[in-house]
C-alpha positions in Angstrom: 6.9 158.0 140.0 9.3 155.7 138.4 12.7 154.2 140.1 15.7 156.1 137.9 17.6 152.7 137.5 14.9 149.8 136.4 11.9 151.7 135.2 9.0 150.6 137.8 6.4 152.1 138.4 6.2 153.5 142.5 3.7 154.2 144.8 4.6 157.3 147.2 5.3 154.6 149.9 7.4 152.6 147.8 9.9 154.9 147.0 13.6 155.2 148.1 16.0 157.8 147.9 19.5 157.3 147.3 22.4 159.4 146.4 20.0 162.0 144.7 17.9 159.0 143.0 14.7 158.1 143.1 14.6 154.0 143.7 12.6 151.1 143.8 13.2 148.8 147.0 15.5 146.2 145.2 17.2 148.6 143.5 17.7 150.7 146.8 19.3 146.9 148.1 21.7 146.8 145.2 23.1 150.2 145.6 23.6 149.9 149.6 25.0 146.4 149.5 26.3 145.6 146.6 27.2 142.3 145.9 30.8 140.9 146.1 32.5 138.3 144.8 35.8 137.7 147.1 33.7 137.4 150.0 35.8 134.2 152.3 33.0 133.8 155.0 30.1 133.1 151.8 33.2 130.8 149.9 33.5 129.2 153.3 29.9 128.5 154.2 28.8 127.4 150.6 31.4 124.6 150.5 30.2 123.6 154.1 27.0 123.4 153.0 27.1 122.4 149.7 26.0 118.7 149.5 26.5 116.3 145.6 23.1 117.4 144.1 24.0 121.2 143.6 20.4 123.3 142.5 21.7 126.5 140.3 18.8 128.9 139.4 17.9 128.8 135.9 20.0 131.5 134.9 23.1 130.3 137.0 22.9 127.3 135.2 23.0 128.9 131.8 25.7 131.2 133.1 27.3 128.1 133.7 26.8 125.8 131.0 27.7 128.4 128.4 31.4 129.2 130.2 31.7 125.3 130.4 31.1 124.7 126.7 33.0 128.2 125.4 35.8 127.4 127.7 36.4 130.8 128.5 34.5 134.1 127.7 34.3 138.1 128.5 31.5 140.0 130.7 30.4 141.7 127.2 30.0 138.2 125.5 28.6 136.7 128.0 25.7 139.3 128.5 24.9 139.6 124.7 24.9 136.0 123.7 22.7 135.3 127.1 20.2 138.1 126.5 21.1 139.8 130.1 22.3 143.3 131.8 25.4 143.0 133.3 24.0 143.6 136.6 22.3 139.9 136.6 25.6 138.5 135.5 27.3 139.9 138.2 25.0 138.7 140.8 24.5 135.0 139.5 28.6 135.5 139.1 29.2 136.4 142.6 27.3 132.7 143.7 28.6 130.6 141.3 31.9 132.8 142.4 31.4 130.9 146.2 30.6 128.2 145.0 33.9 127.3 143.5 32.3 126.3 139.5 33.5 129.4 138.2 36.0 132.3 138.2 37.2 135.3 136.9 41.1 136.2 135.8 42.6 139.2 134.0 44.1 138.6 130.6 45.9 141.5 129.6 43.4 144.2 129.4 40.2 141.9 129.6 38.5 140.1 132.4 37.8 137.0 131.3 35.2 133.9 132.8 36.2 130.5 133.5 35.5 127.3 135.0 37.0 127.4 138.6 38.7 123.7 138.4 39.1 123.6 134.1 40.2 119.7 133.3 
């Protein structure tokens, strides 16, 4: 068996079902409890816990690094000039979201990807 949204291979004991689907675990996670971006309580307990030396993952950093040096940018940009699904964006997104380094604002149609405090 394979899960219906990232390809892996399953055991019989590893399998989830899900709206009809066939799922890995992880998978099965991200449809149940999706992540979310305007969430007050995590904004609230990263800036409380957040001390000078901030650790991104690697691929919040280069989430970050490349909004910092293009000043702005799209979620379709974004994803093809970084080599990732949309789904890994939106989840590095969502902590660097809390975190207060970066945001999201609608421009017209578009959604577009900012620094949170741009000098």
């Amino acid at each position: 068996m394979k899960c219906e949204k990232c390809g892996a291979e399953l055991s019989q004991d590893d399998v989830c079902e899900y709206a009809g689907q066939t799922l890995c675990e992880d998978c099965y996670i991200d449809r149940i409890s999706p992540t979310k971006t305007c969430d007050p309580w995590a904004v609230y307990t990263a800036k409380r816990t957040q001390n000078k030396d901030i650790v991104l993952t690697p691929l919040q950093q280069k989430i970050y690094d490349f909004i910092a040096h293009q000043d702005y940018s799209d979620i379709d940009t974004i994803c093809s000039k970084l080599s990732i699904t949309e789904d890994d964006f939106r989840t590095a997104f969502a902590t660097l979201r809390h975190m207060e380094l970066v945001k999201a604002s609608k421009e017209g149609p578009k959604i577009i990807y900012t620094l949170f405090n741009k000098k």
